[in-house]
PDB file with SEQRES, HELIX, SHEET and CRYST1 records, atoms N, CA, C and O in Angstrom:
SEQRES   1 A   71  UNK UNK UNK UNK UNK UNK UNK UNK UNK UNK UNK UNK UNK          
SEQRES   2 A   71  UNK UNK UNK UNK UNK UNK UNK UNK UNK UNK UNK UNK UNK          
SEQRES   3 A   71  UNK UNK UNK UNK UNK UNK UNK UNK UNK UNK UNK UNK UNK          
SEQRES   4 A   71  UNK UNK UNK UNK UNK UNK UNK UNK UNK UNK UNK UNK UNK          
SEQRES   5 A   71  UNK UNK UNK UNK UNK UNK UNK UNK UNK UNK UNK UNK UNK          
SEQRES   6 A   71  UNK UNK UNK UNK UNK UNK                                      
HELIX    1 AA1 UNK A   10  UNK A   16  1                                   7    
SHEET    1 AA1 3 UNK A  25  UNK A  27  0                                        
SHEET    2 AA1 3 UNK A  34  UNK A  39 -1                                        
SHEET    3 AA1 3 UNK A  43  UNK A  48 -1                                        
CRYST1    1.000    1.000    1.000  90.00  90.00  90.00 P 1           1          
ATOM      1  N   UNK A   1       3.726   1.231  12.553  1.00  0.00           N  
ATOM      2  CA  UNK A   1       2.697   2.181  12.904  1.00  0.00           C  
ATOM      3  C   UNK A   1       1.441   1.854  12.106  1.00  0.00           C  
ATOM      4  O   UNK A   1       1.621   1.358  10.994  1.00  0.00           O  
ATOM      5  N   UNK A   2       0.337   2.040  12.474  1.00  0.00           N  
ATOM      6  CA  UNK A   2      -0.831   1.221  11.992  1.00  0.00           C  
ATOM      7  C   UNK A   2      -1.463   2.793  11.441  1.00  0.00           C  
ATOM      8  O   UNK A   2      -1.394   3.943  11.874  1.00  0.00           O  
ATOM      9  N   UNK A   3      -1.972   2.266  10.493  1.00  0.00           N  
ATOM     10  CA  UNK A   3      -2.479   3.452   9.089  1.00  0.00           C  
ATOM     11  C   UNK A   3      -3.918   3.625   9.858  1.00  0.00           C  
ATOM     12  O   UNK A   3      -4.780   2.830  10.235  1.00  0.00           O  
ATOM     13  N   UNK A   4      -3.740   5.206   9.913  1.00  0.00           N  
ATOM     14  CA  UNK A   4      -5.184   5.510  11.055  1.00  0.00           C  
ATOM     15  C   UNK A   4      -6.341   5.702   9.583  1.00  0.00           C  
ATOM     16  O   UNK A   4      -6.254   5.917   8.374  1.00  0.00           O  
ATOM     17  N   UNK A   5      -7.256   5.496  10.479  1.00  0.00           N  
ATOM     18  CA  UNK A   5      -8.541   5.683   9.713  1.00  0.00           C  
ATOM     19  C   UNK A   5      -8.907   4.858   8.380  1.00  0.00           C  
ATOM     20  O   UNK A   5      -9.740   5.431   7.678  1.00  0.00           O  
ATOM     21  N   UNK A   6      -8.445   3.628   7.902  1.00  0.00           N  
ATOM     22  CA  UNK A   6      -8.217   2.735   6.915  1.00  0.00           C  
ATOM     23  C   UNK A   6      -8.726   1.403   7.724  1.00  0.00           C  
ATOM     24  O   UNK A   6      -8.549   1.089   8.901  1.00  0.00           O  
ATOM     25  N   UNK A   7      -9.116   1.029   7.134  1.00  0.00           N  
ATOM     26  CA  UNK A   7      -9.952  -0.513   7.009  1.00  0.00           C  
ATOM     27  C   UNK A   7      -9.421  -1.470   5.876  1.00  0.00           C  
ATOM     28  O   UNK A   7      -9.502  -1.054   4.720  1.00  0.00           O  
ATOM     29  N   UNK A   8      -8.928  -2.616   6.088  1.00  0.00           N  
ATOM     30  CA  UNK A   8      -8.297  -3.269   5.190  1.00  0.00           C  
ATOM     31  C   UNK A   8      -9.378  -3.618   4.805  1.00  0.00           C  
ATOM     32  O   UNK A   8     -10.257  -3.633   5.666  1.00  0.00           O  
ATOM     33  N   UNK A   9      -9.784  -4.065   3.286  1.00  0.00           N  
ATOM     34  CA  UNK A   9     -10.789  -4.440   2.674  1.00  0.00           C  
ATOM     35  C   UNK A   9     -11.169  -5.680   2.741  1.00  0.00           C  
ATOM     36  O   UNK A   9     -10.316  -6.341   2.149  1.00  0.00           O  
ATOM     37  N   UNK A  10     -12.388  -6.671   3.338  1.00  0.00           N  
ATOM     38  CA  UNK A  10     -12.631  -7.819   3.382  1.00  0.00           C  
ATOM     39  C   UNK A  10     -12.546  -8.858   2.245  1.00  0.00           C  
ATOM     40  O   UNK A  10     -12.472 -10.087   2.254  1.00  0.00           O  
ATOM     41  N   UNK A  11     -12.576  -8.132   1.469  1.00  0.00           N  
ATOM     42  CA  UNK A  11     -12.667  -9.065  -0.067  1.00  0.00           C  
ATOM     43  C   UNK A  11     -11.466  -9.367  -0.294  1.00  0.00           C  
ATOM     44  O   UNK A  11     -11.195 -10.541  -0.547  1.00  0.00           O  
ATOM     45  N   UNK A  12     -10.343  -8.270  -0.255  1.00  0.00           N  
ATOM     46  CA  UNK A  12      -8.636  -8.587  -0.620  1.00  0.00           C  
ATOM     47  C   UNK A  12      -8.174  -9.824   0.561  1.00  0.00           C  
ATOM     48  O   UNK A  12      -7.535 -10.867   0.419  1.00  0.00           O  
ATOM     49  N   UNK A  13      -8.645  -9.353   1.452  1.00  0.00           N  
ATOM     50  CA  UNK A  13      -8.067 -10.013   2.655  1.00  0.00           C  
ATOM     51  C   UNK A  13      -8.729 -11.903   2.818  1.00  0.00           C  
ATOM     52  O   UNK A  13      -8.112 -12.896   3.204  1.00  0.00           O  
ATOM     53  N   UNK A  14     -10.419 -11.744   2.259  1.00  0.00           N  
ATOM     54  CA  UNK A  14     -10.664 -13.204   1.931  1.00  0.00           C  
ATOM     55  C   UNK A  14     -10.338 -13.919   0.594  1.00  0.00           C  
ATOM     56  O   UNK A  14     -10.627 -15.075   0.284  1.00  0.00           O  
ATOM     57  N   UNK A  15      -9.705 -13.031  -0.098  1.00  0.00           N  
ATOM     58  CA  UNK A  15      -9.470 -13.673  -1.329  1.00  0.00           C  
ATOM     59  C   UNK A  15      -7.600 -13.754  -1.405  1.00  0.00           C  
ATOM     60  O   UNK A  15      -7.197 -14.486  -2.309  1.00  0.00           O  
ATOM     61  N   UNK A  16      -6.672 -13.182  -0.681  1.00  0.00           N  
ATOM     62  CA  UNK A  16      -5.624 -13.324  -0.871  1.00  0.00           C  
ATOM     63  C   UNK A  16      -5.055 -13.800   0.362  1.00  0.00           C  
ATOM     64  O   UNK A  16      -3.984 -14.403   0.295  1.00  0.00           O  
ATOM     65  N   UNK A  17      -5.713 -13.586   1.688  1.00  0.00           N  
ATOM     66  CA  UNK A  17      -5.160 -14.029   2.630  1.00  0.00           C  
ATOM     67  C   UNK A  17      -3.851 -12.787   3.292  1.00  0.00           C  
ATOM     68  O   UNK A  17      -3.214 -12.676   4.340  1.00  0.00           O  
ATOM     69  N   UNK A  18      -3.916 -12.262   2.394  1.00  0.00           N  
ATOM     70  CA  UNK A  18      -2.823 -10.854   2.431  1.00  0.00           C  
ATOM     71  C   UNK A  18      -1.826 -11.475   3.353  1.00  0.00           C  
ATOM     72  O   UNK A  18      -1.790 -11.323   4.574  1.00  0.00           O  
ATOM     73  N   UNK A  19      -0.897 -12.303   2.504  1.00  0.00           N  
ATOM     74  CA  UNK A  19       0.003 -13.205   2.826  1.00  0.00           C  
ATOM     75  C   UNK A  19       1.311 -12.975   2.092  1.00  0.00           C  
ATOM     76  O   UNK A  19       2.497 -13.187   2.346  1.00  0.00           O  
ATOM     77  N   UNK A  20       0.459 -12.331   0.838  1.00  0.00           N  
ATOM     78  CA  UNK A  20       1.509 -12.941  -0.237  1.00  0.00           C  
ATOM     79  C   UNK A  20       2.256 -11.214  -0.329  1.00  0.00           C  
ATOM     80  O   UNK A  20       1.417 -10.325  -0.182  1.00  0.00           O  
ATOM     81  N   UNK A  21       3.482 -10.815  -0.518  1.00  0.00           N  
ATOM     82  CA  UNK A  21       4.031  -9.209  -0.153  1.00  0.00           C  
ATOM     83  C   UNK A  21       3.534  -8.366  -1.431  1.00  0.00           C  
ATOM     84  O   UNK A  21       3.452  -7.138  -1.461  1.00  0.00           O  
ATOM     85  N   UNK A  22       3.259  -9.135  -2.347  1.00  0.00           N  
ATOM     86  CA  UNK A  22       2.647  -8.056  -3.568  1.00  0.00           C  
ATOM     87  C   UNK A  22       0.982  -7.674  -2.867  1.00  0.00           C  
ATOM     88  O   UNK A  22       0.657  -6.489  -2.784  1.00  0.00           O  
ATOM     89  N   UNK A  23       0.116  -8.664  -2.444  1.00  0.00           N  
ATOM     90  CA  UNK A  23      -1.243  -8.796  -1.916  1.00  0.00           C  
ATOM     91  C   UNK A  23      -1.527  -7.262  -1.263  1.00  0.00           C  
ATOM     92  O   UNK A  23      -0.591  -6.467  -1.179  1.00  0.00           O  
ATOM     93  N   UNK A  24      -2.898  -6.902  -0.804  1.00  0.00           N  
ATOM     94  CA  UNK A  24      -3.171  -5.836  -0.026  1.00  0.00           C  
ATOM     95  C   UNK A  24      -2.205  -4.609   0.113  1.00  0.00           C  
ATOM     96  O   UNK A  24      -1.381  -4.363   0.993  1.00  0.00           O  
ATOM     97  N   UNK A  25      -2.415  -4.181  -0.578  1.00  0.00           N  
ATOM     98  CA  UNK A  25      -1.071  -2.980  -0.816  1.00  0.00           C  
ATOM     99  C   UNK A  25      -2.057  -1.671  -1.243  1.00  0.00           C  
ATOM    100  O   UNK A  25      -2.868  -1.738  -2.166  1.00  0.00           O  
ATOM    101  N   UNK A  26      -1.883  -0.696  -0.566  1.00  0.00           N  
ATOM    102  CA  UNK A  26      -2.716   0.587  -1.447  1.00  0.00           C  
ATOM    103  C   UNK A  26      -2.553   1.746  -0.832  1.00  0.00           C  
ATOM    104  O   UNK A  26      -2.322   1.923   0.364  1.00  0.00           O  
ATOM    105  N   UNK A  27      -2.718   2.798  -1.954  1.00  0.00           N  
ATOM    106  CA  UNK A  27      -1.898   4.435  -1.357  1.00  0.00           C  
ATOM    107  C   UNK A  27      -2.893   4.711  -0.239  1.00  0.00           C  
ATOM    108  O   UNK A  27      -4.050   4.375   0.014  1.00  0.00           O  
ATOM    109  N   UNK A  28      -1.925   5.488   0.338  1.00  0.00           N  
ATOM    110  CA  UNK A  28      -2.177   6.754   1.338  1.00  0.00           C  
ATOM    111  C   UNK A  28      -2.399   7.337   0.695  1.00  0.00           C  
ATOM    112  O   UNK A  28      -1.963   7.465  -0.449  1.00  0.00           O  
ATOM    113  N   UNK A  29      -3.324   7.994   1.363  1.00  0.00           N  
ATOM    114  CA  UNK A  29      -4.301   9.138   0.996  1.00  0.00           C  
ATOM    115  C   UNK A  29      -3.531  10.328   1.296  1.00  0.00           C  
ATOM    116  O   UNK A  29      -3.071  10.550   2.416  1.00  0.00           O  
ATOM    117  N   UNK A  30      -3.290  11.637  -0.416  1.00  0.00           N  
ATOM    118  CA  UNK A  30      -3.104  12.378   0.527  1.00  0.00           C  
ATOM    119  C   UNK A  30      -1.227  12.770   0.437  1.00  0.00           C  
ATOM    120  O   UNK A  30      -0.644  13.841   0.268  1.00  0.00           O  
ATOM    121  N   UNK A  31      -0.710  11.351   0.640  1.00  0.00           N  
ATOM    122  CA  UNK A  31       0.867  11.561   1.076  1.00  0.00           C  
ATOM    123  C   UNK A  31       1.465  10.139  -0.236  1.00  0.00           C  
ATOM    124  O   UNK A  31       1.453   8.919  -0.072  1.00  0.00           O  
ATOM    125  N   UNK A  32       1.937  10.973  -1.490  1.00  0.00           N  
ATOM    126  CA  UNK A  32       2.299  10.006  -2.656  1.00  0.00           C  
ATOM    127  C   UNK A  32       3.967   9.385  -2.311  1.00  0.00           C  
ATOM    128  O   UNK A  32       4.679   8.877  -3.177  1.00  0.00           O  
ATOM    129  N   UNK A  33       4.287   9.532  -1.137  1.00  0.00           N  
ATOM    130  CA  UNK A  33       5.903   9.039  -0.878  1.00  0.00           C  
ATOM    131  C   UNK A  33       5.772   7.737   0.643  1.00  0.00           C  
ATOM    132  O   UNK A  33       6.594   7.234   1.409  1.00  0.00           O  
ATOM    133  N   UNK A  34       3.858   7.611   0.405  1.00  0.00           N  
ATOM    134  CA  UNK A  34       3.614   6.863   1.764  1.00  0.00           C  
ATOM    135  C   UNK A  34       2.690   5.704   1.091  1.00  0.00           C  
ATOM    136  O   UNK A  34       2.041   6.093   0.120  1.00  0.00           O  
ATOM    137  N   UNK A  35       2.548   4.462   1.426  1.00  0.00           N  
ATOM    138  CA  UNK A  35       1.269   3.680   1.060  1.00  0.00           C  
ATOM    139  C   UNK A  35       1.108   2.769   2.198  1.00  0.00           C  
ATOM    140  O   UNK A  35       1.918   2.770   3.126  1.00  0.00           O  
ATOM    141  N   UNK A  36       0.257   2.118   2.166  1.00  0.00           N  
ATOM    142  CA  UNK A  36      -0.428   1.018   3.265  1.00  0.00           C  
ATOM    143  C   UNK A  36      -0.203  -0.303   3.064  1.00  0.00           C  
ATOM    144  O   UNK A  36      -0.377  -0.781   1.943  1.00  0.00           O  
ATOM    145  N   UNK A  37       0.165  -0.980   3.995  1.00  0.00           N  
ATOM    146  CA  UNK A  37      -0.186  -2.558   3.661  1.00  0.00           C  
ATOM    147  C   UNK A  37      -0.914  -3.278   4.597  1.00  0.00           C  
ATOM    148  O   UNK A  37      -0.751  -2.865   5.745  1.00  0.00           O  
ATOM    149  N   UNK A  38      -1.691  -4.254   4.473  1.00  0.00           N  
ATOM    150  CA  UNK A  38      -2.180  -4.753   5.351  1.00  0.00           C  
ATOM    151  C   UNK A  38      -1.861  -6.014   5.582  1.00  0.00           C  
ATOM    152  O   UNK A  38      -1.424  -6.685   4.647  1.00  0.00           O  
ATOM    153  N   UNK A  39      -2.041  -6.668   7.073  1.00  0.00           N  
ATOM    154  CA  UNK A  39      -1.234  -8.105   6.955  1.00  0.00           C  
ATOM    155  C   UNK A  39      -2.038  -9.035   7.242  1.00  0.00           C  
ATOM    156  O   UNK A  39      -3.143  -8.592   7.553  1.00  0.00           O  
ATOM    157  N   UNK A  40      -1.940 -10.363   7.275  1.00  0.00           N  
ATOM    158  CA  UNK A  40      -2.792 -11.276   7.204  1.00  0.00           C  
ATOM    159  C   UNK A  40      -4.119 -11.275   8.308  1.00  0.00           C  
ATOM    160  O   UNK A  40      -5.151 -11.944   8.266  1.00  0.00           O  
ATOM    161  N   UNK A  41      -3.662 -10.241   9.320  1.00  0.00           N  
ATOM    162  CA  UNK A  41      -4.806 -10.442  10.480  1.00  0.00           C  
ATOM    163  C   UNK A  41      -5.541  -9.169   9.735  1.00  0.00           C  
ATOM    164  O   UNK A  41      -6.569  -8.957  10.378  1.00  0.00           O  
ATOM    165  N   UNK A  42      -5.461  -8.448   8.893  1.00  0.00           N  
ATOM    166  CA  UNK A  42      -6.466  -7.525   8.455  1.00  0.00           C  
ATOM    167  C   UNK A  42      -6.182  -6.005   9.399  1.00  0.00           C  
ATOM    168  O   UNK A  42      -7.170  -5.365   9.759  1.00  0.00           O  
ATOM    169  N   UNK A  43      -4.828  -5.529   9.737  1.00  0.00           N  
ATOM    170  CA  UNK A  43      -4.344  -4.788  10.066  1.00  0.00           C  
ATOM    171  C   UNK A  43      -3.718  -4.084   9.358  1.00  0.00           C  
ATOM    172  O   UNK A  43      -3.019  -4.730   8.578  1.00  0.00           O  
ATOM    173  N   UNK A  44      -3.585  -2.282   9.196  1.00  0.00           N  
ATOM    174  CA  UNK A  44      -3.204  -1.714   8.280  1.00  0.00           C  
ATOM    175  C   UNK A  44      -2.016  -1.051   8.953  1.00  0.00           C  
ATOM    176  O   UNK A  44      -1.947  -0.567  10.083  1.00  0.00           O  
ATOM    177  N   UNK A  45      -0.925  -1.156   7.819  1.00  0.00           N  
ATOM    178  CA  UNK A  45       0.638  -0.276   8.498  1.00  0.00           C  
ATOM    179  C   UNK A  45       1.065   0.613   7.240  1.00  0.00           C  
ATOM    180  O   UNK A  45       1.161   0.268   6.063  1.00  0.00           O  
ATOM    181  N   UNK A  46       1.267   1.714   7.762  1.00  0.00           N  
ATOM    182  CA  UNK A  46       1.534   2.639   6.686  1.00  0.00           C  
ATOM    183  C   UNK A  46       3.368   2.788   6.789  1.00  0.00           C  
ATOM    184  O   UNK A  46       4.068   3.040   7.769  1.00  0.00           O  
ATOM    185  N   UNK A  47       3.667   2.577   5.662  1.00  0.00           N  
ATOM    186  CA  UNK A  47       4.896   2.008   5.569  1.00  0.00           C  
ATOM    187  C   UNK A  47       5.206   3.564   4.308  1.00  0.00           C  
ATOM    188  O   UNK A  47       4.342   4.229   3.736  1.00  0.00           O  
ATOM    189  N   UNK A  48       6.447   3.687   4.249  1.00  0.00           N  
ATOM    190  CA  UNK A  48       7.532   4.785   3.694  1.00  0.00           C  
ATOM    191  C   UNK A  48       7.873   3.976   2.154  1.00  0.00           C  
ATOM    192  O   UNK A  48       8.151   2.781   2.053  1.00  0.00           O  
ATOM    193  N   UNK A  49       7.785   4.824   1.173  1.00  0.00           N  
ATOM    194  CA  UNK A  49       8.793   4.856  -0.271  1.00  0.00           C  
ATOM    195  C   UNK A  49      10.515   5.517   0.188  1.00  0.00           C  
ATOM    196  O   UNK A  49      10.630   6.566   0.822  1.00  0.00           O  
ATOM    197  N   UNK A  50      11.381   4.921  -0.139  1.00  0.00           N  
ATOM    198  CA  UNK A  50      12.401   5.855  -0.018  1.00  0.00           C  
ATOM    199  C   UNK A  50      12.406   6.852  -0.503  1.00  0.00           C  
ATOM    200  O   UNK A  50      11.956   6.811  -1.649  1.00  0.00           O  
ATOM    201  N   UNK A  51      12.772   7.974  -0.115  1.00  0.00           N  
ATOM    202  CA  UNK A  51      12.715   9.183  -0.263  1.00  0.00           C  
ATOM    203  C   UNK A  51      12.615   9.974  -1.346  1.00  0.00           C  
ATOM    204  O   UNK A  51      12.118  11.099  -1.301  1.00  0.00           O  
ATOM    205  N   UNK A  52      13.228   9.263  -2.715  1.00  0.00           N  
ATOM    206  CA  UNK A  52      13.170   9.953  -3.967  1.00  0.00           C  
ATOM    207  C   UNK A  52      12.448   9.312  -4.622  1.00  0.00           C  
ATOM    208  O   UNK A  52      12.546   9.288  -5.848  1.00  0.00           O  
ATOM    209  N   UNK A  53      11.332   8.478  -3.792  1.00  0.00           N  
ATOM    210  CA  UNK A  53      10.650   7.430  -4.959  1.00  0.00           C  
ATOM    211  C   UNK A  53       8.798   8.106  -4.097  1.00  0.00           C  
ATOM    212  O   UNK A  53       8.450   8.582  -3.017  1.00  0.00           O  
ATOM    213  N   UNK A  54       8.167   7.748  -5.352  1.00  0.00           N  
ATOM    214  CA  UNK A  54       6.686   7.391  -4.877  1.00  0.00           C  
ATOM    215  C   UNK A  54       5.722   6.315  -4.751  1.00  0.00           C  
ATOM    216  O   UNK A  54       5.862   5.389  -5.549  1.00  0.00           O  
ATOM    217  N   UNK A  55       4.854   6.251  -3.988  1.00  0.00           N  
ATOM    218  CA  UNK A  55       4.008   5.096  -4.509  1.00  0.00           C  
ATOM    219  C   UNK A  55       3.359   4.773  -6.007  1.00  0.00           C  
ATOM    220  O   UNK A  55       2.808   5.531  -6.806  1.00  0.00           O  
ATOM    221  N   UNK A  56       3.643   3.343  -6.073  1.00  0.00           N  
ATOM    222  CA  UNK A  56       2.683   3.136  -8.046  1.00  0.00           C  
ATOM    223  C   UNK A  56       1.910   2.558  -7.948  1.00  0.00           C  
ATOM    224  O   UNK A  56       2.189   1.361  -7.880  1.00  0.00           O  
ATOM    225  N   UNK A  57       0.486   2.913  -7.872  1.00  0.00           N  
ATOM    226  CA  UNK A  57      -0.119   1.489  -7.418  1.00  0.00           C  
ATOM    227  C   UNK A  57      -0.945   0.832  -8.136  1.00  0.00           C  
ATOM    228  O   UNK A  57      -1.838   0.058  -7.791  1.00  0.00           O  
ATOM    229  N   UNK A  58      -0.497   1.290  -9.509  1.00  0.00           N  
ATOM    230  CA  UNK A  58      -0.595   0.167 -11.006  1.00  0.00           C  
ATOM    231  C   UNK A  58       0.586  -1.258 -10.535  1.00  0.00           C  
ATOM    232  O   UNK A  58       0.251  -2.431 -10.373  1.00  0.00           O  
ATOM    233  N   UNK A  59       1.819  -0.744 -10.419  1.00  0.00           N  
ATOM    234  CA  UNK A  59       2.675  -1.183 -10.311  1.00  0.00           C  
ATOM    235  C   UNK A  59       3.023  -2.137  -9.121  1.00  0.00           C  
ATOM    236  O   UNK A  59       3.826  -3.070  -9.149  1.00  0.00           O  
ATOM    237  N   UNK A  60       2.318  -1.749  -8.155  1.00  0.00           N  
ATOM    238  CA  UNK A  60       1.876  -1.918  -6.495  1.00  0.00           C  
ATOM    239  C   UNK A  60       3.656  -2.092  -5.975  1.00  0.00           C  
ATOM    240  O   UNK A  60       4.095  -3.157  -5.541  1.00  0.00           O  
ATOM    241  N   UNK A  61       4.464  -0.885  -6.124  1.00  0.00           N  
ATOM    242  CA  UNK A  61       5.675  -0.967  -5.633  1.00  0.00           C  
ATOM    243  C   UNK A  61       5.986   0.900  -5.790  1.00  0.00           C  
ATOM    244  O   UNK A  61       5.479   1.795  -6.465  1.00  0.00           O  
ATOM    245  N   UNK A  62       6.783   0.845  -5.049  1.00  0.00           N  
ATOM    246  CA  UNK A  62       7.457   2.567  -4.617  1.00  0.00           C  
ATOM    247  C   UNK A  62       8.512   2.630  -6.142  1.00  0.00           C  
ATOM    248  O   UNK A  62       9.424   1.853  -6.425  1.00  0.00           O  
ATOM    249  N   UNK A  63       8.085   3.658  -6.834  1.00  0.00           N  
ATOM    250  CA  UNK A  63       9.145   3.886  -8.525  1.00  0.00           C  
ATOM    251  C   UNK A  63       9.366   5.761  -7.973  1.00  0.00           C  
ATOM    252  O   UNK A  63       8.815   6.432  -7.101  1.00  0.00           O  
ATOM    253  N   UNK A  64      10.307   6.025  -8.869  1.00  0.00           N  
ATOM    254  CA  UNK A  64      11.014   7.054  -9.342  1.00  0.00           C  
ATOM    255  C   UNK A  64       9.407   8.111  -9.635  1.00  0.00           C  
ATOM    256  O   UNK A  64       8.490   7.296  -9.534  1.00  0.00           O  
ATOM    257  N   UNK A  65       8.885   9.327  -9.896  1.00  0.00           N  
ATOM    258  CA  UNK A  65       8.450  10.240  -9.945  1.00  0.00           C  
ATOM    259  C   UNK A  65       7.991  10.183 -11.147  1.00  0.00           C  
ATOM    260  O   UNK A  65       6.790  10.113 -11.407  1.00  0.00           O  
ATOM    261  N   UNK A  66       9.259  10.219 -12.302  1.00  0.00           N  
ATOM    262  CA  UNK A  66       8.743  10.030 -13.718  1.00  0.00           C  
ATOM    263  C   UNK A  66       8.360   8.630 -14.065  1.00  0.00           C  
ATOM    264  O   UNK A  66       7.777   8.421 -15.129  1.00  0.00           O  
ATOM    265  N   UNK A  67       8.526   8.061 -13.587  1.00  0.00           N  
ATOM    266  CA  UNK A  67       8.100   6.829 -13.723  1.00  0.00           C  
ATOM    267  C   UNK A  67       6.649   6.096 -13.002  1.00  0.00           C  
ATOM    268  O   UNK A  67       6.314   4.963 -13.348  1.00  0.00           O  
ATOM    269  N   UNK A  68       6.069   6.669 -12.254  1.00  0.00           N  
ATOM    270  CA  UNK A  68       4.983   6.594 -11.653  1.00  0.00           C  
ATOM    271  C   UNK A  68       3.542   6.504 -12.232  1.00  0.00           C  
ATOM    272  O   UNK A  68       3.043   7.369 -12.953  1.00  0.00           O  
ATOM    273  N   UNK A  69       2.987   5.462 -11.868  1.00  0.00           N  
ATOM    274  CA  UNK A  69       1.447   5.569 -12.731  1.00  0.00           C  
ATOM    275  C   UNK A  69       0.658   5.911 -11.676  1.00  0.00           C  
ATOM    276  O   UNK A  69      -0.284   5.120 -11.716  1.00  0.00           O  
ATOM    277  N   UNK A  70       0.484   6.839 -10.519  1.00  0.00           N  
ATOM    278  CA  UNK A  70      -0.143   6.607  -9.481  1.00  0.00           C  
ATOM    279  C   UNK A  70      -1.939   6.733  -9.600  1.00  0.00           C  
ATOM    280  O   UNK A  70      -2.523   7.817  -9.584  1.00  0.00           O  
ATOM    281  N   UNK A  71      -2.419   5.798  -9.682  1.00  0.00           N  
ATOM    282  CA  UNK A  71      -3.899   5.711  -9.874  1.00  0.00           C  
ATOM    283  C   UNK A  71      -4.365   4.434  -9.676  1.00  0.00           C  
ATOM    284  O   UNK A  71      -5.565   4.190  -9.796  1.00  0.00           O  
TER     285      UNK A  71                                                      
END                                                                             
């Protein structure tokens, strides 16, 4: 499902190719158990944390609640 209202950023996308699975990664707005990725064509998919986890996006991976740096 493609992340409405989000624009993958031109700079991430010319500088990483958003190829690589750590690359172009960043929260949803809004919803801390949801984040975005975008893929090499510069398309955004809003993709799920499992359920007891949130987005980190110090960390740029879905962690535990207490464990979360989300900023």
């Amino acid at each position: 499902m493609a992340a409405l209202d989000f624009h993958c950023p031109a700079k991430d996308l010319a500088a990483t190719g958003c190829k690589d699975p750590s690359s172009c990664l960043y929260p949803f707005p809004g919803l801390p158990h949801k984040y975005i990725h975008c893929d090499h064509q510069g398309v955004a998919h809003e993709k799920d944390c499992p359920s007891d986890q949130i987005w980190d996006n110090v960390g740029k991976a879905c962690t535990h609640p207490r464990k979360g740096r989300r900023s």
